[in-house]
Structure formats: C-alpha cells, structure tokens
TORMAR-418272 format. One record per residue (C-alpha): z negated, y, x negated; residue in three letters. Coordinates in steps of 0.25 Angstrom, whole numbers, padded with zeros to 4 digits, always signed. Layout:
<nodes>
ZYXALA ...
</nodes>
This chain:
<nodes>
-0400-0087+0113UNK -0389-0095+0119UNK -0382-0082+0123UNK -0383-0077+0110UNK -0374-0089+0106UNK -0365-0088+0119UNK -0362-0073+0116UNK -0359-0074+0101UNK -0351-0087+0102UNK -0342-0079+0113UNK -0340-0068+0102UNK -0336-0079+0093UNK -0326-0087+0104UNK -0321-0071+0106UNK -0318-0067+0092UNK -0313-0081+0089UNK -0303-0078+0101UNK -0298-0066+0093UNK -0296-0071+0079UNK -0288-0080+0086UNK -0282-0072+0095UNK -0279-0061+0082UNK -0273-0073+0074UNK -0265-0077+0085UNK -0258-0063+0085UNK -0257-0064+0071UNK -0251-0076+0070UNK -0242-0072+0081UNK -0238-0058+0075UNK -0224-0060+0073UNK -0220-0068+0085UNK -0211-0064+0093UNK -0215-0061+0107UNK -0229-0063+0103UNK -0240-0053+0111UNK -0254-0052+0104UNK -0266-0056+0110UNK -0280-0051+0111UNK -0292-0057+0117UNK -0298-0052+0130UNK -0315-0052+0129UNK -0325-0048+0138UNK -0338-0049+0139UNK -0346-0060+0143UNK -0356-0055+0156UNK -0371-0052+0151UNK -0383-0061+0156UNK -0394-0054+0161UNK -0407-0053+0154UNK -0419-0044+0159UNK -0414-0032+0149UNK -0400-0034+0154UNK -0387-0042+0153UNK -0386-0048+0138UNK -0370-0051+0135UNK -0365-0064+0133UNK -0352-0062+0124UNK -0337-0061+0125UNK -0328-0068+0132UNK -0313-0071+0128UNK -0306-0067+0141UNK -0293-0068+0138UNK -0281-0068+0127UNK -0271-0058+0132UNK -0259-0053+0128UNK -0256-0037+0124UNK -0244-0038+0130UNK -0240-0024+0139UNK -0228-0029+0150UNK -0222-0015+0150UNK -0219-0016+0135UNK -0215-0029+0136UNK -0205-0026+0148UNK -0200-0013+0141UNK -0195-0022+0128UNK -0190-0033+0135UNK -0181-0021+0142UNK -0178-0016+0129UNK -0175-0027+0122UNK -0164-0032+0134UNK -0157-0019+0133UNK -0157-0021+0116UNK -0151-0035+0117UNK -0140-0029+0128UNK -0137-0017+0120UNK -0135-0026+0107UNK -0128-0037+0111UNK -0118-0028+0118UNK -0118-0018+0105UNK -0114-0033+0098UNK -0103-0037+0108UNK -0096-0024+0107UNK -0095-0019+0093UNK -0088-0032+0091UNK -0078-0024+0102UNK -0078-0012+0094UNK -0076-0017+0081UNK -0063-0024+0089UNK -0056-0014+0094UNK -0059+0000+0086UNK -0055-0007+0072UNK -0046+0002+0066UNK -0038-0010+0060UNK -0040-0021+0069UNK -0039-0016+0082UNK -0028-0012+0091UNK -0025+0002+0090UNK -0018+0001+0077UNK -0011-0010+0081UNK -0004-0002+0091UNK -0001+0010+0082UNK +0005+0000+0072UNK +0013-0005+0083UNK +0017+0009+0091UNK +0020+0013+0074UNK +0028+0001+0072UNK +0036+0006+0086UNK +0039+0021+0079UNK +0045+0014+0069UNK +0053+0006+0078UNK +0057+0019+0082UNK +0060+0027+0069UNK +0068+0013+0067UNK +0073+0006+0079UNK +0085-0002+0071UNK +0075-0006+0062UNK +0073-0021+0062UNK +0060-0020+0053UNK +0053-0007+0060UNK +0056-0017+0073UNK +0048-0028+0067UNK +0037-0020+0062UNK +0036-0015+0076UNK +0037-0030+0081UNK +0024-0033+0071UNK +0017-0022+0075UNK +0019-0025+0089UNK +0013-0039+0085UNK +0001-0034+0078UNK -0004-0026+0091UNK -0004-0038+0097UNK -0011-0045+0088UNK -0023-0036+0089UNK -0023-0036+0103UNK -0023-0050+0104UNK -0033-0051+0094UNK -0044-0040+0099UNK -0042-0047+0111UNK -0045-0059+0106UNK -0057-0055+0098UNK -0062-0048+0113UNK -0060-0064+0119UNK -0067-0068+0108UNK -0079-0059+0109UNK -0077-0062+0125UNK -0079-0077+0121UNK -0091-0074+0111UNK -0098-0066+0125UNK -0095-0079+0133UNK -0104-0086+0122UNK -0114-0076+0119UNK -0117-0074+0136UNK -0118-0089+0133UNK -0128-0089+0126UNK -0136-0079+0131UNK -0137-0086+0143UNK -0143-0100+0135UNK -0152-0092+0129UNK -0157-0085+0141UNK -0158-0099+0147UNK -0165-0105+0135UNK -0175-0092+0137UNK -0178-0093+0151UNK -0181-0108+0149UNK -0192-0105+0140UNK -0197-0094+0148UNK -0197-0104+0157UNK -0205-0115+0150UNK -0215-0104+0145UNK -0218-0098+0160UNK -0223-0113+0163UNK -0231-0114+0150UNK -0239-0100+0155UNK -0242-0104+0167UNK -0248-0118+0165UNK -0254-0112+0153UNK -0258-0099+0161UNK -0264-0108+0172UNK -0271-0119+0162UNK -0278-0105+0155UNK -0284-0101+0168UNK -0276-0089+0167UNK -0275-0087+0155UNK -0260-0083+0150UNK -0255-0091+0137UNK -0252-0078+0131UNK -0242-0085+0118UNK -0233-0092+0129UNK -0233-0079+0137UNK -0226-0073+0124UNK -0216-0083+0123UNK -0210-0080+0136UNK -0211-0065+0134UNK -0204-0068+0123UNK -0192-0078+0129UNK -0190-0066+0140UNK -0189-0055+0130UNK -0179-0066+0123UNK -0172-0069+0135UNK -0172-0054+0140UNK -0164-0050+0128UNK -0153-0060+0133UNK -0153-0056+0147UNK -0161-0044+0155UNK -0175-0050+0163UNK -0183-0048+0174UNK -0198-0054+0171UNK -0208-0056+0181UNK -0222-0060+0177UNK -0227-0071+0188UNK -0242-0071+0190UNK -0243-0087+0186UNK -0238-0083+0172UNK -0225-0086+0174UNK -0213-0078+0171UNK -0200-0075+0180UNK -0188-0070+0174UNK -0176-0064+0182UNK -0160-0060+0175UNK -0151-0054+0181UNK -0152-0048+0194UNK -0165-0056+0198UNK -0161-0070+0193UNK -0174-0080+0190UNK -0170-0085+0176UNK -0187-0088+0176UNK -0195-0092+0186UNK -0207-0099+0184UNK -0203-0112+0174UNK -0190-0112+0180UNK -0175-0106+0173UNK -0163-0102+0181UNK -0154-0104+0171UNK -0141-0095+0168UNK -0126-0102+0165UNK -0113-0095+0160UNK -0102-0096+0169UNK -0088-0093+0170UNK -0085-0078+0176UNK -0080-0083+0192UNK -0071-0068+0190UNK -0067-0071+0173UNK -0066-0085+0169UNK -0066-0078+0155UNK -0080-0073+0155UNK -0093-0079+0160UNK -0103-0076+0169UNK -0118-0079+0168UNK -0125-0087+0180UNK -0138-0092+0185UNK -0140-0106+0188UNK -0148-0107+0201UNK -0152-0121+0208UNK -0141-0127+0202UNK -0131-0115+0205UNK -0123-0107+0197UNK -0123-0092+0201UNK -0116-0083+0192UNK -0125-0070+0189UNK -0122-0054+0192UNK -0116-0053+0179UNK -0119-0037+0177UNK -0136-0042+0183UNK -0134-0047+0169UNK -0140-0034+0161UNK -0146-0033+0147UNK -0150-0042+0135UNK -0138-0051+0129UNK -0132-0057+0141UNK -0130-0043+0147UNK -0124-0038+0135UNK -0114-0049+0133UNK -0109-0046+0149UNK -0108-0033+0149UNK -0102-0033+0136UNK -0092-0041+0141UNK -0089-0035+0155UNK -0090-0021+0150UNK -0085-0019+0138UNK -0078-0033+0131UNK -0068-0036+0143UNK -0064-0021+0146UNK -0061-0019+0132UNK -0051-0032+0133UNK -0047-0026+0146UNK -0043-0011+0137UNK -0037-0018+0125UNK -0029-0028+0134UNK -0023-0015+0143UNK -0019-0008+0128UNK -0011-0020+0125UNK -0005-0021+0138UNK -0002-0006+0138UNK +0005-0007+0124UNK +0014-0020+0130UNK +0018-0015+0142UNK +0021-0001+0137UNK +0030-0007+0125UNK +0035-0017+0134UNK +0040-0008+0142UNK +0046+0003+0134UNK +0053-0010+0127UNK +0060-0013+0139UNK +0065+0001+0141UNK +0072+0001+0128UNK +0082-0008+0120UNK +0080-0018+0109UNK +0088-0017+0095UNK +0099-0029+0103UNK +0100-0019+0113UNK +0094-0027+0124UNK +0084-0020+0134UNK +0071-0021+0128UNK +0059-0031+0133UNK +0045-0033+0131UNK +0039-0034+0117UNK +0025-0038+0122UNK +0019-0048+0132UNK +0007-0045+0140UNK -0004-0051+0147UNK -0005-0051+0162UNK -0017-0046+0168UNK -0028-0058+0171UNK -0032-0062+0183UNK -0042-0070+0187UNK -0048-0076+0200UNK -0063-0078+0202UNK -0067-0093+0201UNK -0074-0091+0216UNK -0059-0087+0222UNK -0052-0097+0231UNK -0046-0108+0222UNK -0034-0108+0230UNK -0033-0092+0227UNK -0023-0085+0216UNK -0024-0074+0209UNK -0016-0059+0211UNK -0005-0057+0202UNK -0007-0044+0193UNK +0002-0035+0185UNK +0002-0024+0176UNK +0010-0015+0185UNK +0007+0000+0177UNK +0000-0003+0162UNK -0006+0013+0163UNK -0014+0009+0175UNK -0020-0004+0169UNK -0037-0001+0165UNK -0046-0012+0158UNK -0053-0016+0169UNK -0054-0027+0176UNK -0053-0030+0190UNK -0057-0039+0203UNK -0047-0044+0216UNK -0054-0048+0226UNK -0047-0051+0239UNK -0055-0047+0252UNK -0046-0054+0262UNK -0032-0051+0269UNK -0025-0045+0259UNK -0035-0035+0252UNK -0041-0035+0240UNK -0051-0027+0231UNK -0049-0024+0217UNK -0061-0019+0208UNK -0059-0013+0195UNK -0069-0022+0187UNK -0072-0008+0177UNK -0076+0002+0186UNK -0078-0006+0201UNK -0069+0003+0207UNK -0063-0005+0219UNK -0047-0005+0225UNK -0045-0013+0239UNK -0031-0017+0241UNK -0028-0020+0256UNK -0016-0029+0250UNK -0010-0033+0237UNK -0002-0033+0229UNK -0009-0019+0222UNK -0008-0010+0210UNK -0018-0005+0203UNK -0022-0001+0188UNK -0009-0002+0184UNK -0010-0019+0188UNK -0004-0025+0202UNK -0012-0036+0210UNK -0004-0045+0217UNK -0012-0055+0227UNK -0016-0067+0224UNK -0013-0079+0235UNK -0021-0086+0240UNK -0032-0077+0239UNK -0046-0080+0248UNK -0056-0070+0254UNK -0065-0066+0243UNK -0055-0070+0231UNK -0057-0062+0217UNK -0049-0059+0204UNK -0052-0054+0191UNK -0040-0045+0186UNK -0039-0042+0172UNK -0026-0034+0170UNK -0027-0032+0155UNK -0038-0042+0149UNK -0028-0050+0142UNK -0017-0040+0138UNK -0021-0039+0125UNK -0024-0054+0123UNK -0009-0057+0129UNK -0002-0048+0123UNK +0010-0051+0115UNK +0022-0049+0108UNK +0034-0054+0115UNK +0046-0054+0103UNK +0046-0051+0089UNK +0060-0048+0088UNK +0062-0035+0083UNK +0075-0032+0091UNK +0068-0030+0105UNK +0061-0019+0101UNK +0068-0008+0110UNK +0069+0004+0102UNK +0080+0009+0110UNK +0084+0013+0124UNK +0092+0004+0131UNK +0103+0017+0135UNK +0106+0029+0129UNK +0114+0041+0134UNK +0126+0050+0127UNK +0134+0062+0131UNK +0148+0060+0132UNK +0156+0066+0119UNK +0165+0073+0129UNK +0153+0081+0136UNK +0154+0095+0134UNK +0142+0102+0139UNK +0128+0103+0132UNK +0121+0090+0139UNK +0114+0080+0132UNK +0109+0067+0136UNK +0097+0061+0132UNK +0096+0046+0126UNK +0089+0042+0138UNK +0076+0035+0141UNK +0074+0022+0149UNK +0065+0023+0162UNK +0052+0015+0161UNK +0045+0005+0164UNK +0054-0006+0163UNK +0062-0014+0170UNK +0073-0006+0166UNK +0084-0003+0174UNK +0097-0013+0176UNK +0106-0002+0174UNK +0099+0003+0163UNK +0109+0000+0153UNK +0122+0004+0162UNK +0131+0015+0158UNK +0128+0028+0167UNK +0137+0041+0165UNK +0134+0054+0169UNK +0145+0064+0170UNK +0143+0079+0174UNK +0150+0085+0185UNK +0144+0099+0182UNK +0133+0104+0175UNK +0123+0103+0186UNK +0128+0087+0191UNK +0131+0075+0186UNK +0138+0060+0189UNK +0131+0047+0187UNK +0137+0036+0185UNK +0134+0020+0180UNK +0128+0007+0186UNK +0115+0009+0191UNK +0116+0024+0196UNK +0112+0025+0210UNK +0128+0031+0216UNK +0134+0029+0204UNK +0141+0039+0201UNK +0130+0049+0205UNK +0138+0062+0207UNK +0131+0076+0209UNK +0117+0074+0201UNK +0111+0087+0198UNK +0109+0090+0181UNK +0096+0096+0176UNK +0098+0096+0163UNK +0086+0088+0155UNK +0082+0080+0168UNK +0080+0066+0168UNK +0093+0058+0173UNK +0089+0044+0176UNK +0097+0031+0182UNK +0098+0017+0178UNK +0083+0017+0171UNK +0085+0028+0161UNK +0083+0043+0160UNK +0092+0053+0151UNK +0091+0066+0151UNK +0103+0076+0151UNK +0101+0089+0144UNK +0111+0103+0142UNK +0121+0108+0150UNK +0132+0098+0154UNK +0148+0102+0160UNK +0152+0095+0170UNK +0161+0081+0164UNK +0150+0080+0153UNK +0147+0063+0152UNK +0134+0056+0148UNK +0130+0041+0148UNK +0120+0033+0148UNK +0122+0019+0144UNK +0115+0007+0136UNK +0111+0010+0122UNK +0120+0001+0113UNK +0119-0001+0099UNK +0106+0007+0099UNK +0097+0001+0088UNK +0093+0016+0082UNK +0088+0018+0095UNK +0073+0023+0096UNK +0071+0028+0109UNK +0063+0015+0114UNK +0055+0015+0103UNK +0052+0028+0101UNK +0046+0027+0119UNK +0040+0013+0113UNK +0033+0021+0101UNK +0029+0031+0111UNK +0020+0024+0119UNK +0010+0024+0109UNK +0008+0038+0113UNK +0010+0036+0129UNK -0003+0036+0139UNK +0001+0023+0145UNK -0011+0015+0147UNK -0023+0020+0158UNK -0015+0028+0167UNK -0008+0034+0157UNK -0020+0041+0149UNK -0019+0033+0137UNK -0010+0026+0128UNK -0014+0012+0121UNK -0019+0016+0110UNK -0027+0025+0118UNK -0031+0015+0127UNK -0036+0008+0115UNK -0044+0018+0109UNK -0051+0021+0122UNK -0055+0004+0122UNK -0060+0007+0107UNK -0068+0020+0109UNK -0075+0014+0123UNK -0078+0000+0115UNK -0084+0008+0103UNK -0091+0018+0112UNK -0097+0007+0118UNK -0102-0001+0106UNK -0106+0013+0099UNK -0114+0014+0114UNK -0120+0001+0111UNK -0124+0003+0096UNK -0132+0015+0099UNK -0139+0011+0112UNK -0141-0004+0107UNK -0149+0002+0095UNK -0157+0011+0102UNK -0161+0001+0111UNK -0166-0009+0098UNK -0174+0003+0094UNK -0180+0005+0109UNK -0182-0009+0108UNK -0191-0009+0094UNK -0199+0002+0100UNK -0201-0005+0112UNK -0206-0018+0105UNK -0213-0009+0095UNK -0221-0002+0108UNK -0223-0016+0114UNK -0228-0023+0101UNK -0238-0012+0097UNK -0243-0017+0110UNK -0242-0034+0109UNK -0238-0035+0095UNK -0246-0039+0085UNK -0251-0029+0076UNK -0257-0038+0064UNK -0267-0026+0059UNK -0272-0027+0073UNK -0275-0042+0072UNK -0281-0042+0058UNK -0292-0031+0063UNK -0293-0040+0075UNK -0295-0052+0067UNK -0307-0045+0059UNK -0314-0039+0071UNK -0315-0054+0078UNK -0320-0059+0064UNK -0330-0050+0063UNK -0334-0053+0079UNK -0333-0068+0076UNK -0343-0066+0064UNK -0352-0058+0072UNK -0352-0069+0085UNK -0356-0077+0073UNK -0367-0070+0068UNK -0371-0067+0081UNK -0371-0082+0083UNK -0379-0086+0070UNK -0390-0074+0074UNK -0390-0081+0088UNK -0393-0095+0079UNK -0404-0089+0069UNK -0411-0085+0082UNK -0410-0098+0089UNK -0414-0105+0076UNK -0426-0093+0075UNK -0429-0098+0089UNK -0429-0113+0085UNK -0439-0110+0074UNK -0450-0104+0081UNK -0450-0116+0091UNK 
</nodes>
C-alpha cells in the first residue's frame, strides 16, 4: 500500500515540477535572452515481487535548458557582423550627405570660382568682375574649411563613441564576470545542477557585448565562462576582468588607440585584431574611409591653390606689378611617434610637384646610418632610401636630426590642406590677368612675319630678366640676332629661323610666324599700361580644364568627383550589405527561437497535460486511501 502512495505522490511532485516549470516559461516569454525550460523525468526502478518488477513512479531528473550551441553561436555571428555593418552605414552617410550635396558641397564652389575667373577674363580692367572673382575665391574657401571642419567634428564624435564603446564593453564583461561566480557556487551547491536563469543572463550580456566588439567564448567544465577579444586577449576569465582603456595613438596624437590593461600595464592593442560589432566599425570607419577622404579633399584644395598661385605669379596685376600668391596653404603634417627618442626631430617635407601628391598617408622609419624606409600607409607598398633628403609623390623628405635607431614619423602631406587653406588679399588689383611682357613687330618691318604676344615659362620663380627689353633683328630670312640683358652672348648672332617655332630667353616664350627680310625688327619688352590684358586670366581660367592633380590624370574637379563617387559607392555598398545582414540575422533568431523560444500555445497545452497528470496522481492517491481505509475496516 505504501508504494502505492510513494508512486502517485512522485507523479504529483513531477506534474507539480511542470506546471511550474510551463508557468516559468510563460512568465518568462518575453524576456530577452530567456531559453525555455523542460523537465527531464525518468522512471523510478521497479521492486521485485514474485510476478515481476512492480514500478515505483517518476523521478524529476533535471530542469534543462532547450538551448542548441550551433544556433546560438551562428546569431551571436550574425548579430556582430549586423552591429558592424550598421554602425559603419551610420558613420558614412553622414560623409556622403557631406560631400555629394549639389549645393553645399565643394564642387560648385569651384565652378563659381573658375566662372568668376572667365569673367575676369571677358573683363580684366574691370574692378567689379575682379571683386566678384575675389568673393568667389572666398566662398571656395569657406566650403572647404567648412567640410573640413564638419569631417573633424565627425572625427571628434568617433573619439567619443569609441569611448563609449569601450565603457560599455567593460561594464559587460564586469557582469559577465560577477554571473560566472554566481554559476559556479550555485552550480556546485546544486550538486550539479546548472542555475539555468543565470545561465541566460550571461548568454545574454555576451550577445550584448558581442555586438560592441567581435568574441571568442569558451565554455569551462566548472560552469564558468572565458571570453577572449581581439587576437586572443582574456577580457573573462573565471570572475576576473581585463579591463580595456582608450589611449592616445603613439603614431597620431589626433586619433586614439584602444589598449588592454594587464597587471597594471597599459598595452595598446593590434588595432585592425579589432573586427566586427561597433568598435570595429567605428575603426575602420576611421582609418578606412573618414581620414582618406580628408586626405582627397585637402589635396583638391591644395591643387587649386598651388595651381592659381602659380599661374598668378606668371602674370601681372591691374598696377603692373609681377603677380603673387592669392591663396595660403597648409604644409604637410608631420608627426613623430611618442616612443621616439625625445632628444629626436622631425624631417622637413615639402610639396615639391602638386600632380605627384596621393591621399595617403605614410610612415619614416629610420633604420640606422643614414637610411630610412618609407610605407605608403594606403596600399603598404614600401620605398628604402639609402640616404635623405628624397622625392617621392610629389613630397621631398628632408632628415630629421637627431634621429635614433628605430625612430618613426607619421607624414601626412595633405590632411590639413583644406582645413589651412586661405585667402591671402582681398584687393582686387593683384589679380594678374595679364602677362607681364608682350611682343610687337617693328612698323618698319617689311616681310610677312608676326610675333606672338608671348607666354611666361612656368612654374614660378620667374625669371630676373623677365621684364628686360630683348630685340631680335634679322639678318636674312633663315637667322637672326639677339639682343637685351639676360641673353646668354648677347647679341647672339647666327640663330637658325623656323618659322612658328618656340623662341625662348629670359623666362618667356614667342613665337615667330611668316616669312621675314633680312633688317625686319621685333621686341619683346614689359607690358606697360596693360589693363585689358586677359592672357593670364584666360591660362588661370584654363586650369579648370587642365589634368593637373594625380600624375596628371585629373583635374580638381575631377579629383573631387572621384572622392564623391568612391564615398557614395561606399555608403550605397553599406546600405545594401547592412540590410541584408538584418534580414540574415531575423532569420537566424527566428531559426534559433523556434528552438528555445517560447512558443505560448505550446505551454498552454503543456499546462493542461500536467493538470490532468496531477489530478490523475491524485486520484490515484485517494484510490490508494479508500483502500488503506477498506483495509483498516476489516481489522
């Protein structure tokens, strides 16, 4: 009779254990991170009577979790990859909106600028069309100076969101760590048995903390949970944290570099280990795509200013002085690494050719004597130099003294061009529409020969001679006779005519055309009293035109186009690939939860099945009573 008792009251204790167990999922069904749970029964072994072994009821063996590890593995994958994909999408449209704004950005700044210079030219004694062209010139600045400085501002926002990220990651792995202590006292109190609720938590805190940065997890047979970042770094072990800091780049003082803090030291962390969730993105986001595309704007804005500075200083202003720059510009940015030498200093570099300049960066590291290795930071190809000073990209490095065995410089030639650069006069008359000299036939010539006006040689410095008289006189129709300050031999008898070809002393070029007789005179001389001349402005307004910038492949506005068609290739790349990874990861979750999510019409059905097993334990137990109280009777 007593087993009779034994074995219902075990189907009441196991049916009670489900109702329990159903209204604990139901309770739980939205929770985040929560994994339903299901009893485990077995049954209890029989006793042997002479007509064979007679059960003895169930046994609750366990609570477990429905929980599937590949599934599990396979979102916490996917939802990385999303959280990198849509924190980059984030970071870059903000880019794309900058740049590719048909209004706002820089491209019709320039037009307006290079239109304002053809009106120059259409009307160089005019003092209004000259100050429009100084406004113009204004207004290009101010939208680069002002894209650049919405770029620094998005760079500062970066610095704060990597920030952040990194408090939050430590604030998780603290938890994490506080939960794998929890599990294994509560783990080894149970006999075993795994507190299944505080299991979800910290499966819930690394999918969290997943999303900010990309995991190794390692289940430990104690209950415990490791986690690794990086290329192997313990942020988890056991109920300990390695904590990570944000530090100052040793290589760039303006961006910072994410460290792990080990027994007390500081070591600053393989930054491109650093893959996936947010802190991935917001790296690579800044390193691959935020700094180049300050690097491209600043080299358009340094191409404009060197190339109008320049063809300036070829012509001669409305006073008639020799013309001068009408922009300043930034040098290029050169940084030494914090772990150099202190005593070291730092190479000297100039712009030596603008159409050589890229957008990349690049790293001097000096290896000892007098060489040196520089890396171009975009595409790693690497140059040693057996001694400086060296040109290369269009940029010359000059040593830097001191300098110590395993010294290293950041060089940056054109970061902060756009950010520097600047208008240097806003008087009208220094525009240099016209050339500083001219050439003439003389009335008395009577052949067929013309002279051209004459051009002046770039690039600048020009010429100390320019401006002094110079007289060719023909001796025949095939020679000529040079004469003026400058001319090497002056006066240079016996040069050879081809008519049309280029005649060029004193840093100018004319051409002579036709058929001369001999006694036939033309001069060159300074261009007095010129203020309809055009012929600068008109080579000024040309540029716009001219493949001046990337070994002469592009012009500016080229330049620029390509900088807005890679920035929206990029963000249209991002928008497609980060929303199919949001859908991958809804299916993945929706696959997953089918397997540990809570599926209420299954629970109802369950709570009616371990009622209707509770109430037939119970009337099994008030049959087993009648009959005790059947048996007490007959005593």
């Amino acid at each position: 009779m007593a087993d009779l008792f034994t074995s219902a009251l075990s189907g009441m204790n196991a049916a009670q254990l489900g109702i329990a167990t159903t209204e604990h999922n139901i309770a739980n069904a939205n929770t985040p991170g929560f994994t339903r749970q299901q009893i485990l029964v077995s049954s209890r072994p029989g006793q042997q009577f002479g007509t064979g072994f007679i059960g003895q009821g169930v046994e609750v063996k366990d609570i477990r979790r429905i929980y599937d590890q590949f599934l599990n593995t396979q979102v916490l994958q996917e939802q990385n990859q999303a959280s990198y994909l849509t924190a980059y999408h984030s970071a870059i449209t903000q880019i794309d909106n900058l740049v590719a704004d048909p209004t706002a950005g820089a491209s019709p700044a320039m037009q307006s600028f290079f239109d304002a210079l053809n009106g120059v030219a259409n009307s160089p004694e005019s003092m209004p069309a000259r100050q429009t062209l100084l406004g113009n010139a204004q207004f290009a600045v101010n939208r680069f100076q002002a894209i650049d400085q919405r770029l620094t501002d998005i760079a500062n926002g970066l610095t704060g969101q990597i920030t952040n990220s990194v408090n939050t990651i430590n604030s998780y792995a603290q938890q994490i760590a506080v939960l794998n202590g929890n599990i294994k006292r509560a783990t080894a109190n149970g006999l075993g048995q795994q507190p299944n609720d505080l299991i979800d938590q910290r499966d819930q805190l690394i999918s969290q903390l997943n999303q900010e940065i990309k995991t190794t997890v390692l289940r430990q047979p104690d209950g415990t949970t490791s986690v690794f970042v990086g290329s192997g770094q313990s942020l988890v072990l056991d109920e300990q944290t390695m904590r990570l800091q944000v530090v100052q780049s040793a290589s760039d003082p303006s961006k910072v570099d994410i460290a792990y803090l080990n027994n007390g030291r500081t070591i600053t962390m393989q930054q491109n280990s650093l893959q996936g969730g947010n802190i991935g993105a917001y790296l690579a986001f800044r390193d691959q795509t935020l700094e180049p595309a300050r690097n491209a704007l600043g080299r358009v804005a340094l191409g404009m200013a060197v190339s109008i500075n320049q063809q300036n200083q070829l012509g001669q202003d409305f006073n008639g002085a020799l013309g001068g720059n009408l922009f300043s510009m930034a040098s290029p940015r050169v940084d030494k690494n914090a772990n150099n030498n202190p005593t070291s200093g730092v190479p000297s570099v100039t712009i030596a050719d603008m159409a050589g300049l890229t957008a990349s960066d690049y790293q001097l590291k000096f290896n000892g004597g007098t060489s040196y290795t520089l890396m171009r930071l975009s595409d790693s190809v690497t140059t040693s130099f057996a001694s400086l000073p060296q040109t290369v990209d269009g940029m010359t490095i000059t040593a830097p003294a001191p300098v110590a065995i395993g010294d290293s410089f950041l060089i940056r030639p054109t970061a902060n061009g756009a950010r520097d650069i600047a208008l240097t006069t806003n008087d009208p008359a220094k525009i240099a529409a016209a050339a500083p000299i001219r050439g003439a036939a003389a009335l008395t010539n009577t052949g067929t020969a013309t002279i051209s006006s004459g051009t002046v040689n770039a690039p600048p410095p020009t010429d100390v001679n320019l401006q002094q008289p110079v007289t060719i006189t023909f001796t025949s129709a095939t020679t000529f006779t040079v004469a003026g300050v400058g001319v090497p031999g002056s006066p240079l008898a016996g040069v050879p005519y081809t008519s049309g070809a280029d005649i060029i002393y004193n840093g100018w070029t004319v051409q002579i055309t036709g058929t001369p007789v001999a006694g036939d005179v033309f001069n060159i001389s300074s261009n007095t009293n010129a203020t309809g001349d055009n012929r600068n402005a008109l080579l000024m307004a040309g540029l716009q035109a001219q493949n001046l910038m990337a070994n002469g492949t592009v012009s500016f506005q080229g330049a620029y186009g390509q900088l807005v068609g890679e920035i929206g290739a990029k963000t249209s790349e991002m928008a497609v690939t980060s929303l199919a990874q949001t859908n991958m990861v809804a299916q993945t979750v929706a696959t997953q939860q089918a397997v540990s999510g809570v599926n209420l019409d299954e629970e109802a059905a369950n709570l009616i099945r371990y009622q209707k097993a509770y109430q037939a334990a119970a009337k099994a137990m008030q049959i087993s009573q009648t009959m005790f109280d059947a048996i007490i009777s007959i005593k």
